[in-house]
C-alpha positions in Angstrom: -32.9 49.2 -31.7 -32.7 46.2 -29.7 -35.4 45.3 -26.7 -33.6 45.2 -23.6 -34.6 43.7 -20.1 -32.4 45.0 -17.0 -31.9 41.8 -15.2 -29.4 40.5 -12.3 -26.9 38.4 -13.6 -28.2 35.2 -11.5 -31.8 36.3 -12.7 -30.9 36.7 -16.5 -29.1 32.7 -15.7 -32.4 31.5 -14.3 -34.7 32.9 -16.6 -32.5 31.7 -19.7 -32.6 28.5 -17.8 -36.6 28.1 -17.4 -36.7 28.4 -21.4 -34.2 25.3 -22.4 -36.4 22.6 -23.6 -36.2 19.2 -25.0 -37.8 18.0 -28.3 -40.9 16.9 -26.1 -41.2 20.8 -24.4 -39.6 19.8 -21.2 -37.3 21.9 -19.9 -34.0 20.4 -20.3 -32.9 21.7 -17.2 -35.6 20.3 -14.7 -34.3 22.5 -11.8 -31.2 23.5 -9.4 -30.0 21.6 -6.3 -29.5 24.3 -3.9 -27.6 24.6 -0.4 -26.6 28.6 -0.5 -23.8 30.4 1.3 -22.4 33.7 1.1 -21.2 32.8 -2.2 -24.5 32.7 -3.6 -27.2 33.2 -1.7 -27.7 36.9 -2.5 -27.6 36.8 -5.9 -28.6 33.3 -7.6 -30.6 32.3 -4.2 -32.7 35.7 -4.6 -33.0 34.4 -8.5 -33.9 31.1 -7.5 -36.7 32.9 -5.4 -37.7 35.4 -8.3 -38.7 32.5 -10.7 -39.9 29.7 -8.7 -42.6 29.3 -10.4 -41.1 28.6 -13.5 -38.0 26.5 -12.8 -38.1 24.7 -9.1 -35.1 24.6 -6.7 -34.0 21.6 -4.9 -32.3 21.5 -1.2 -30.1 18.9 -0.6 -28.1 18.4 2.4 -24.2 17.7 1.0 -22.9 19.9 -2.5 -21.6 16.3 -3.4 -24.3 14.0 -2.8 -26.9 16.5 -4.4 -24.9 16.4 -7.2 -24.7 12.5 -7.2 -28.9 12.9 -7.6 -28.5 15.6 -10.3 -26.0 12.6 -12.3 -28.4 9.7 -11.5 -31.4 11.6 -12.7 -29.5 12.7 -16.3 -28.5 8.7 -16.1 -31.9 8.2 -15.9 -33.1 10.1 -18.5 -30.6 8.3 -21.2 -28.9 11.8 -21.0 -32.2 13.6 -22.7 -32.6 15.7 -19.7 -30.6 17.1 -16.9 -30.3 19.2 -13.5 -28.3 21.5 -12.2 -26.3 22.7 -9.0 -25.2 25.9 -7.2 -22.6 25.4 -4.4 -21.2 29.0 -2.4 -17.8 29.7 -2.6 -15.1 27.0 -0.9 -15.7 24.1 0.5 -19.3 23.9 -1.2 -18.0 24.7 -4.8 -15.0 21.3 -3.7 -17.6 19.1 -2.7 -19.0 18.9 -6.2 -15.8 18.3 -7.8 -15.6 14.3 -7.0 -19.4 14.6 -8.7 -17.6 16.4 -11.3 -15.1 14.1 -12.0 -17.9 11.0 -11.6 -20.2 13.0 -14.4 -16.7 13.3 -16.4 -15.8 10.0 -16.3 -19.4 8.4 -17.1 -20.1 10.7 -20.0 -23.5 13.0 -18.1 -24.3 16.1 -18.1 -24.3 18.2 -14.9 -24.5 22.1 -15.2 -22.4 23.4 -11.9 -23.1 26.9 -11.0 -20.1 27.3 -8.2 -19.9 30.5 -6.4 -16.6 32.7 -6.6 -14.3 35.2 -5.5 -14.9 38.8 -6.2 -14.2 39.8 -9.4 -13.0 43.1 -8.4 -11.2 41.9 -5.9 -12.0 45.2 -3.5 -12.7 43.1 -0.3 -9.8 40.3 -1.1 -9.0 37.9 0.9 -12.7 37.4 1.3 -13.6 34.3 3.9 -13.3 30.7 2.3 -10.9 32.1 -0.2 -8.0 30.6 -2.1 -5.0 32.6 -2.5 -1.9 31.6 -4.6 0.6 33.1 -3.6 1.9 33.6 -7.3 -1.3 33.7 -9.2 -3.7 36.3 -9.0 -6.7 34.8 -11.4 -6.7 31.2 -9.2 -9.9 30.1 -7.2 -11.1 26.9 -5.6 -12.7 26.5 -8.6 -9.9 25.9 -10.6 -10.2 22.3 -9.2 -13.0 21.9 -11.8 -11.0 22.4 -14.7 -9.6 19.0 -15.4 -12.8 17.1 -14.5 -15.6 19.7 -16.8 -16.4 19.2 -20.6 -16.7 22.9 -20.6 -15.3 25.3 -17.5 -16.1 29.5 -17.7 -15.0 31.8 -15.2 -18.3 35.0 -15.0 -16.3 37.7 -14.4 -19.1 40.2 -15.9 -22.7 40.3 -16.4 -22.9 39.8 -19.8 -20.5 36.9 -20.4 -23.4 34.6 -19.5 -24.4 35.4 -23.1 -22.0 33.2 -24.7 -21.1 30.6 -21.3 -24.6 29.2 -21.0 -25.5 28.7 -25.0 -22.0 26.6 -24.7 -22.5 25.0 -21.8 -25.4 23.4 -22.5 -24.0 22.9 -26.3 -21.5 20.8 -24.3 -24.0 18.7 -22.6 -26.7 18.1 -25.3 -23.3 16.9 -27.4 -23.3 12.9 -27.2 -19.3 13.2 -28.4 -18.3 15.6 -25.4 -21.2 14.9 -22.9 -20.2 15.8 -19.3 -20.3 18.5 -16.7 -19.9 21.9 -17.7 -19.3 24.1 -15.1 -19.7 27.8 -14.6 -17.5 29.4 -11.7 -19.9 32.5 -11.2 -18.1 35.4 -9.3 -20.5 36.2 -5.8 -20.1 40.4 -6.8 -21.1 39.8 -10.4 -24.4 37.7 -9.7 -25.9 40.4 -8.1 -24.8 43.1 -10.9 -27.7 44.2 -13.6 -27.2 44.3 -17.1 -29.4 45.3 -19.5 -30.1 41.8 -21.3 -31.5 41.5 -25.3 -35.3 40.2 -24.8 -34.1 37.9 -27.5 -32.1 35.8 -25.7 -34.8 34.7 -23.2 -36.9 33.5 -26.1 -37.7 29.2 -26.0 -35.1 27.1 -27.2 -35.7 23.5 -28.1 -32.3 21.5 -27.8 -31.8 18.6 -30.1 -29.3 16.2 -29.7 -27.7 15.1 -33.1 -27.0 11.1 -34.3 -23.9 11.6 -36.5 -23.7 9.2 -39.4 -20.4 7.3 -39.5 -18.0 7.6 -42.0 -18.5 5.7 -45.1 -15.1 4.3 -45.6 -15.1 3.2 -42.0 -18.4 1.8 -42.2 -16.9 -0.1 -45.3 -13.7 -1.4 -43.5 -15.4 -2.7 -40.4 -18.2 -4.7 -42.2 -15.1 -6.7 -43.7 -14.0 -7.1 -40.8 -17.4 -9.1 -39.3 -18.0 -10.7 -42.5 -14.6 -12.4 -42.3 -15.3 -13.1 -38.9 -16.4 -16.7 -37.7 -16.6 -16.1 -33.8 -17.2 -12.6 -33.2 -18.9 -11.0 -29.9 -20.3 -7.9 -28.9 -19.3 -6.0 -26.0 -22.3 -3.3 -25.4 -21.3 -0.4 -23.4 -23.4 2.7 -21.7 -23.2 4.3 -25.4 -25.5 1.7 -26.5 -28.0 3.0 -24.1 -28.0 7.0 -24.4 -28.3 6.1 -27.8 -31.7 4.4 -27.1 -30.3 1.5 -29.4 -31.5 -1.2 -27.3 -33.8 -2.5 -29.3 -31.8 -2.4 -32.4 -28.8 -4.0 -30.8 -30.7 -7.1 -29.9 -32.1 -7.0 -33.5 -29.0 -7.0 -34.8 -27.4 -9.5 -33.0 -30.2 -11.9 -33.5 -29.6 -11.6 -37.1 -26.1 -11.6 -37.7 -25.6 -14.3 -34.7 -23.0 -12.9 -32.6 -23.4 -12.9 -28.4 -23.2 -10.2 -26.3 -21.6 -9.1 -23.0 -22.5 -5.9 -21.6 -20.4 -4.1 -19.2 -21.8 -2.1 -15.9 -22.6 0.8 -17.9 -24.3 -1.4 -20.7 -26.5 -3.7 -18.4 -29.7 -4.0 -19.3 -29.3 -2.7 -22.4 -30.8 -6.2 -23.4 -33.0 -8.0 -21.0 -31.5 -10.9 -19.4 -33.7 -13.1 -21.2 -33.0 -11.9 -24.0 -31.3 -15.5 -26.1 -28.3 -13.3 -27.7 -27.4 -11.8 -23.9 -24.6 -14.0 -22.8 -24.1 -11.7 -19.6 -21.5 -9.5 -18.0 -18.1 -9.3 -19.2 -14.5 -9.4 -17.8 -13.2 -8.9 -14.2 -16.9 -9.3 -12.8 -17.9 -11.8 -15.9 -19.9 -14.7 -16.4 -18.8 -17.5 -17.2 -20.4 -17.8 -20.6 -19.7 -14.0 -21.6 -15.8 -14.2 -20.7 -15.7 -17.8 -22.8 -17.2 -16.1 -25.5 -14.7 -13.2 -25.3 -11.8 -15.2 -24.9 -12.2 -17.5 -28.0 -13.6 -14.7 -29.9 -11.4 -13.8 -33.4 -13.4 -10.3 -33.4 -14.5 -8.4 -30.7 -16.8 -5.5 -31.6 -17.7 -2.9 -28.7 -20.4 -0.6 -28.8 -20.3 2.4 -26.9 -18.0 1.0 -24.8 -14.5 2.7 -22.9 -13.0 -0.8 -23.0 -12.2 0.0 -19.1 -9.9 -2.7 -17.6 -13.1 -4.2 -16.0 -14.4 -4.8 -19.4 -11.4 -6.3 -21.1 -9.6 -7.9 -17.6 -7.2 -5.7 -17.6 -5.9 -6.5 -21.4 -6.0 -10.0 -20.8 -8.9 -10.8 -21.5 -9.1 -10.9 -25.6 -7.0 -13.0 -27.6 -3.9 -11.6 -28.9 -4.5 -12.5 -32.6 -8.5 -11.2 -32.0 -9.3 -8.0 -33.9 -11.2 -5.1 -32.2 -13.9 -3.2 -33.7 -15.0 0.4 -31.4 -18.5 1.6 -32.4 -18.3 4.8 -30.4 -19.7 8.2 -30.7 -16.4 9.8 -29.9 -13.2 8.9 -31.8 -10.7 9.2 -28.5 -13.3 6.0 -27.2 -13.4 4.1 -30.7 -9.6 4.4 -30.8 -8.4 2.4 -27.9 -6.9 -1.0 -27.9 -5.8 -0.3 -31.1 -9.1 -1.0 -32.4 -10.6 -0.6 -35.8 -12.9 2.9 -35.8 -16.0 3.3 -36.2 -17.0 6.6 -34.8 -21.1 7.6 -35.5 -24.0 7.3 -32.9 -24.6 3.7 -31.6 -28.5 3.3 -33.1 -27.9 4.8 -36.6 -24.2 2.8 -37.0 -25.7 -0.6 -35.9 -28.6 -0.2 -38.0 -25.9 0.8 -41.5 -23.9 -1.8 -40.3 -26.8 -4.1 -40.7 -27.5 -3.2 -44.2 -23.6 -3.5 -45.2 -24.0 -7.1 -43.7 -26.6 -8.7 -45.4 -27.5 -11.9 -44.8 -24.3 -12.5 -42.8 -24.3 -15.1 -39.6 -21.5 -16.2 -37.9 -21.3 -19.3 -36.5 -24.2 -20.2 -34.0 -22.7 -19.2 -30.3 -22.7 -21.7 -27.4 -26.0 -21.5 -26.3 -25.8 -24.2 -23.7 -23.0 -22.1 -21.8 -25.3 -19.6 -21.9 -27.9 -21.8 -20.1 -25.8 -23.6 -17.9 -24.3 -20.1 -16.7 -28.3 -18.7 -15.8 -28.5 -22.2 -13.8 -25.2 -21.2 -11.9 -26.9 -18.0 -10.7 -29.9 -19.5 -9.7 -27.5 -21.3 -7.2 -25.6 -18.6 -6.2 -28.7 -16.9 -5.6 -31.1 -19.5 -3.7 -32.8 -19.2 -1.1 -30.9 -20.3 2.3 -31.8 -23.5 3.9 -30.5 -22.3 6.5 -32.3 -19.1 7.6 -30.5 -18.7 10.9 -26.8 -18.4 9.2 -25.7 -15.0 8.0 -26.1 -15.1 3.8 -23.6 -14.3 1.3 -24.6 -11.0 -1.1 -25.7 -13.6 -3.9 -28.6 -15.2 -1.4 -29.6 -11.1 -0.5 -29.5 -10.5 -4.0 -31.4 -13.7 -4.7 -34.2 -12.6 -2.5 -34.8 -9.2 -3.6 -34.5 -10.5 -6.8 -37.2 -12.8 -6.3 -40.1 -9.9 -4.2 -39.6 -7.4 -6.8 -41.4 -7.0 -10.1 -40.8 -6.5 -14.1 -40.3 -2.7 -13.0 -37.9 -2.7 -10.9 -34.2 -1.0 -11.5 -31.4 -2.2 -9.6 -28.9 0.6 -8.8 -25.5 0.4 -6.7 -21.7 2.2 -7.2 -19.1 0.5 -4.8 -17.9 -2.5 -2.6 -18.8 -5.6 -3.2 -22.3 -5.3 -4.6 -21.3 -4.0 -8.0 -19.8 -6.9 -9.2 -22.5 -9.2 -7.5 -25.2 -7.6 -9.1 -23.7 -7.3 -12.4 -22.9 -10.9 -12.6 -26.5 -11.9 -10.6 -29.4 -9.2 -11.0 -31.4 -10.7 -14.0 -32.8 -7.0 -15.4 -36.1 -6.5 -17.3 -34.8 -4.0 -20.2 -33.4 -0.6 -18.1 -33.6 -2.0 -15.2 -30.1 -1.7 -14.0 -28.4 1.4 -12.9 -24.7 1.3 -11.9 -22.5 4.2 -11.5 -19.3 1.9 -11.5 -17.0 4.1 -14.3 -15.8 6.4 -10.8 -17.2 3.9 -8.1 -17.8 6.4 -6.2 -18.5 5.4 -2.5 -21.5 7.3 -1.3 -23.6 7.6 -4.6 -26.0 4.9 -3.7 -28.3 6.9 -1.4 -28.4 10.5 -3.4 -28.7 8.4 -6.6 -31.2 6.4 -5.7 -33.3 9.5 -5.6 -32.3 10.9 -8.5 -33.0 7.5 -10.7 -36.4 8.0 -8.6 -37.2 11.5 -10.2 -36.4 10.3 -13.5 -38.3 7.2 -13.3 -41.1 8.0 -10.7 -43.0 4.8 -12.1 -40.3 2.2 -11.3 -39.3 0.1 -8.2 -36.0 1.8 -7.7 -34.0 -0.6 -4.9 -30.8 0.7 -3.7 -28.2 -1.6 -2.8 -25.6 -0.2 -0.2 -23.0 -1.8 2.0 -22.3 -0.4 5.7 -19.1 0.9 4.2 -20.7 3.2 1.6 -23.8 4.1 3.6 -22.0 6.0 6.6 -19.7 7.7 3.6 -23.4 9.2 2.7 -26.6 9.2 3.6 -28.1 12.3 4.4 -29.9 12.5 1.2 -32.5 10.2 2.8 -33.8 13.5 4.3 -34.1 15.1 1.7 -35.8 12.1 -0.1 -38.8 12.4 2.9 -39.1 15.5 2.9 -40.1 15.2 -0.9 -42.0 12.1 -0.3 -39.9 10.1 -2.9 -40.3 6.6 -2.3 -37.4 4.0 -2.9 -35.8 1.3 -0.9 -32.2 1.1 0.3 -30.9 -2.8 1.3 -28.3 -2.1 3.8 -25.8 -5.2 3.7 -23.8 -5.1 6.9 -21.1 -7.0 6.8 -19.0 -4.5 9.7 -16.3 -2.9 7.1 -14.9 -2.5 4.1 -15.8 -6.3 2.4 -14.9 -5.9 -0.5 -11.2 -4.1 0.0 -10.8 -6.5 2.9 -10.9 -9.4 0.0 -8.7 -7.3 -2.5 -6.2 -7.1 0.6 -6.2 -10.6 1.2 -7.6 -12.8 -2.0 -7.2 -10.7 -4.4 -3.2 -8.9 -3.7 -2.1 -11.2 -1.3 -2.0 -9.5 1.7 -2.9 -9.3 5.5 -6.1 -8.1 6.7 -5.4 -4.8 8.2 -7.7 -1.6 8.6 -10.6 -2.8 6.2 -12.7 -4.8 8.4 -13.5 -3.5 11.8 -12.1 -6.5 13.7 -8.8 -5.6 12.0 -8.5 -2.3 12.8 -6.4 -1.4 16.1 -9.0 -0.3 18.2 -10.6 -1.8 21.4 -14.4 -1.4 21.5 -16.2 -2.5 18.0 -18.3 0.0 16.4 -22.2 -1.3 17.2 -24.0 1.0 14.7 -28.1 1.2 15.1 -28.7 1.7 11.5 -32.3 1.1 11.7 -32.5 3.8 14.1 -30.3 6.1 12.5 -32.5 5.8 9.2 -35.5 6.5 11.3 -34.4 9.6 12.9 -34.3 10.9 9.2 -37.9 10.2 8.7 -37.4 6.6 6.3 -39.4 3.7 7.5 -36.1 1.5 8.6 -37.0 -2.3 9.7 -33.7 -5.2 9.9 -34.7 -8.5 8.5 -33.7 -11.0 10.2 -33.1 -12.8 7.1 -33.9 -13.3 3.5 -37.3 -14.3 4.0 -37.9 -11.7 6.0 -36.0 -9.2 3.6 -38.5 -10.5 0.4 -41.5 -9.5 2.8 -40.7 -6.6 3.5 -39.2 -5.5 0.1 -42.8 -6.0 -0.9 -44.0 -4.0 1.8 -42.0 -1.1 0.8 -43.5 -0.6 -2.5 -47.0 0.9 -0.9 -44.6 3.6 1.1 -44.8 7.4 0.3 -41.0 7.3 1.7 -37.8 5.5 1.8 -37.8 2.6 2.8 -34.3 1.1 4.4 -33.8 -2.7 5.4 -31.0 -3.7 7.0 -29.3 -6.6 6.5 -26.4 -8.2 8.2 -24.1 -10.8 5.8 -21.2 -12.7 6.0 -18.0 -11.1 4.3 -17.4 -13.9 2.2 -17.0 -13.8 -1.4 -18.5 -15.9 -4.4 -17.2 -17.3 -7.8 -17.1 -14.7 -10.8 -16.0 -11.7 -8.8 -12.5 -12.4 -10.2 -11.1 -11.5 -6.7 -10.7 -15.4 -5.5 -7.1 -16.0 -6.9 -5.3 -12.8 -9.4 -7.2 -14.6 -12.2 -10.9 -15.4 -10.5 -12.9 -18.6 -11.5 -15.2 -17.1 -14.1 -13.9 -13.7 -14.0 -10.7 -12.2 -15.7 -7.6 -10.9 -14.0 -7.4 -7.5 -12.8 -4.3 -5.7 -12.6 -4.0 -4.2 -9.3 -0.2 -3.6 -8.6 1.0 -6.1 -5.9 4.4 -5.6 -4.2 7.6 -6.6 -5.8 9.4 -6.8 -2.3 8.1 -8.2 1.0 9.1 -10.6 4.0 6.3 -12.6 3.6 6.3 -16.1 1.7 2.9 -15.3 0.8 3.5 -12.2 -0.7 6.0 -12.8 -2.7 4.2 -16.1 -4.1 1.6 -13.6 -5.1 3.7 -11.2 -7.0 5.6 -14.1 -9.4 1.7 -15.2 -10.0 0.9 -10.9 -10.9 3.8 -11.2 -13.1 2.7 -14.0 -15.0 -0.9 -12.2 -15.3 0.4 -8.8 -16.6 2.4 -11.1 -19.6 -0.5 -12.4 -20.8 -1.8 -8.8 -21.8 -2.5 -7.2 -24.5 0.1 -4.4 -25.8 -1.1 -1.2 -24.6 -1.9 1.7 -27.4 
């Protein structure tokens, strides 16, 4: 006869939870960001309650933004561990699904727990409910469905039995990793079932390194060895493999440069002599080069996003791709040649199927001459009383922070400045850039925090981004987790403002605040509003000021927030000075066939050139 345990639904989730470990005996689920409703507050707030001892609940203060900390800590973590989050029915259960989607696209695992409707349907319509009108079996939470890994609607007690086992057998999968999300009706939380005693016994999760495929393995080491220019483009995969180290190994050996993307930064120190910097749109100069005279491209872990390859543009047409990628829908694109298998284990067979292989020595001056460039782009002022430019704020945080520190950032302008500028120790960059999601910068910045409580974490965040989101700083001092938000102020939307106007040929209009139609300008106190939260908030004056007090921050049991105002001026390499950039690679954002303007239209014949020179797409 089989031991039974009569358990809540929501308790039986919770305790089944607590016993989820890693390898190392952590639980792979290190807790549940929490802001209850009638939804689920009676049942999986009262199990929340019931085993706080054993698995600890987080409060945030948006569904989204908690979320956003949830992604940044599995991010964090190289995808080893995770968190989850429990939203009531309606509008909280919507405000996770941009974080949904942002998990989705980026490849993290996020466990949603979104209250529902009532499965029985006796008190229908209940408050915050969804009707369709020809539908019966639709909720809210069908929003969820195109942006999960793995969706499951709990219509009865016992179908958590089989949803949770695959949930998190969709999140521990490095081929399908993403959110999985659980749409838990509010009347069935609360119901008892008498659970098996075996299925709250420990589980350790292991997440598998597939081998790749022999023939494949075969086809693409011909493919290098007849290669005399080749280049590596190292993507996020590279890192959740924790194949840092042997990526650098190999390139040393075999002689070929690399370019990492946003997701792939830091992947390889900046120092390292093989890292030739970022690639594409937001390239350097000696990365792009590389790229563009390259006869074989090989990407590791890498979407090929239009970032990455300038929209198509970037590669030469005659070059042949390579795709080391865990999943064969990502090592597929471009046409490339596949080579589907984990990133550490397929680098290191590659290796052996090479031999003493070395392509021809890559331009290593270029490489110099670009790390001098940043330096300049970076440099300290002369002129401390003139607004700086993002490149002299980076410079000087750059500069008062130590071998520990981790850059992070999402949107605006900063993204592409930092992945051209920051110089990163090994892991020390953090970019959520596959979404660029405005209003991750705060809430992630505390996540990255929890995963990596013994690293500077600085959070870079523009005005625009910052009043999108920024509660989480509450929640952050209320915790007493430390980490410093640079507030660059440059009074709107920067970044769009030079898409508008540089980038798409445009008029300024609604971006920056002086171009909006209003009367008064907006004269936001962000000091004081990060204050009233609790975070020790100071404005520097300028960047000597800002590299004082950066240091200062680091002895702070709290956030720490600097504010910064900065000219809205752009620098070379963003790719957003002409349609084609000075170091960086066109980007195709669709500019208007038809328009009064001389400007405009000069613009468009200049797009139309730019999208000819692409690649065919496949």
């Amino acid at each position: 006869m089989v031991e039974t345990i009569r358990l809540t639904a929501a308790q039986a989730m919770i305790k089944w939870l607590s016993v989820q470990l890693t390898p190392e005996g952590d639980r792979y689920i290190d807790g549940m960001w929490a802001i209850f409703g009638h939804g689920n507050v009676a049942g999986i707030g009262e199990a929340l309650h019931a085993y706080k001892d054993v698995f600890p609940t987080w409060r945030g203060q948006n569904e989204q933004t908690m979320a956003h900390a949830a992604i940044a800590y599995a991010k964090g973590k190289k995808r080893t561990r995770a968190m989850a989050v429990t939203s009531s029915i309606g509008p909280g259960s919507t405000n996770v699904v941009t974080a949904a989607a942002l998990a989705h696209v980026n490849r993290l695992p996020l466990l949603i727990v979104a209250g529902d409707v009532f499965a029985n349907r006796r008190p229908d319509p209940v408050l915050q409910q969804v009707e369709d009108f020809d539908d019966g079996t639709v909720s809210a939470n069908d929003c969820f469905k195109p942006v999960s890994r793995y969706f499951d609607r709990i219509t009865r007690p016992e179908h958590i039995l089989s949803a949770l086992p695959r949930a998190l057998r969709t999140m521990t999968d490095p081929a399908n990793c993403g959110p999985a999300t659980l749409a838990f009706c509010q009347d069935v939380q609360a119901e008892a079932y008498d659970y098996p005693v075996e299925f709250f016994e420990p589980k350790v999760w292991h997440i598998r390194r597939p081998q790749p495929d022999v023939d494949e393995l075969a086809r693409v080491a011909e493919l290098i060895k007849a290669a005399k220019r080749p280049v590596i483009i190292s993507g996020g995969g590279t890192i959740y493999s924790q194949a840092e180290e042997t990526l650098g190994a190999f390139a040393t050996r075999h002689n070929i440069p690399v370019a990492e993307t946003q997701a792939g930064k830091s992947g390889l120190s900046q120092s390292h002599p093989m890292n030739f910097g970022a690639s594409g749109v937001d390239g350097s100069a000696a990365a792009n080069t590389a790229s563009a005279n390259a006869d074989l491209v090989i990407g590791v872990g890498t979407r090929f996003q239009d970032f990455t390859t300038g929209s198509r543009t970037m590669f030469r047409h005659d070059a042949q791709l390579v795709s080391i990628n865990i999943h064969g829908y990502d090592a597929a694109k471009h046409g490339a040649e596949s080579l589907v298998g984990d990133a550490k284990v397929t680098l290191e067979a590659l290796t052996e199927a090479l031999g003493d292989y070395s392509a021809e020595a890559p331009d290593a001056a270029a490489r110099e001459d670009w790390l001098r460039a940043v330096d300049v782009y970076c440099a300290r002022p002369e002129d401390q009383a003139a607004l700086p430019t993002d490149g002299q704020v980076i410079g000087a945080v750059q500069r008062a922070t130590t071998e520990t520190a981790i850059a992070m950032c999402a949107a605006g302008t900063m993204p592409g400045a930092l992945k051209l500028l920051w110089k990163p120790s090994q892991g020390g960059y953090h970019m959520e850039y596959g979404y660029s999601c405005m209003g991750y910068e705060v809430a992630g910045a505390m996540g990255l925090k929890l995963a990596a409580p013994d690293r500077e974490v600085i959070c870079f965040v523009g005005d625009g981004s910052y009043m999108m989101a920024n509660a989480e700083i509450a929640s952050a001092v209320m915790r007493r987790i430390p980490f410093t938000v640079v507030l660059t102020d440059n009074r709107g939307y920067g970044c769009i403002n030079r898409l508008q106007t540089l980038g798409c040929g445009g008029e300024p209009f609604n971006n920056m605040y002086v171009d909006c139609n209003i009367e008064d300008q907006p004269q936001i106190d962000y000091v004081a509003h990060a204050a009233s939260m609790g975070a020790f908030a100071v404005k520097a004056k300028d960047t000597d000021q800002l590299e004082a007090e950066i240091a200062a921050a680091r002895d702070r049991t709290v956030p720490t927030v600097i504010v910064i105002d900065t000219i809205a001026k752009d620098f070379p390499g963003t790719g957003l000075e002409t349609t084609a950039g000075e170091h960086g690679f066109f980007w195709d954002v669709a500019v208007p066939e038809v328009s009064e303007r001389q400007r405009q239209r000069d613009y468009y014949a200049n797009y139309i050139k730019q999208v000819a020179k692409a690649r065919l797409a496949n």
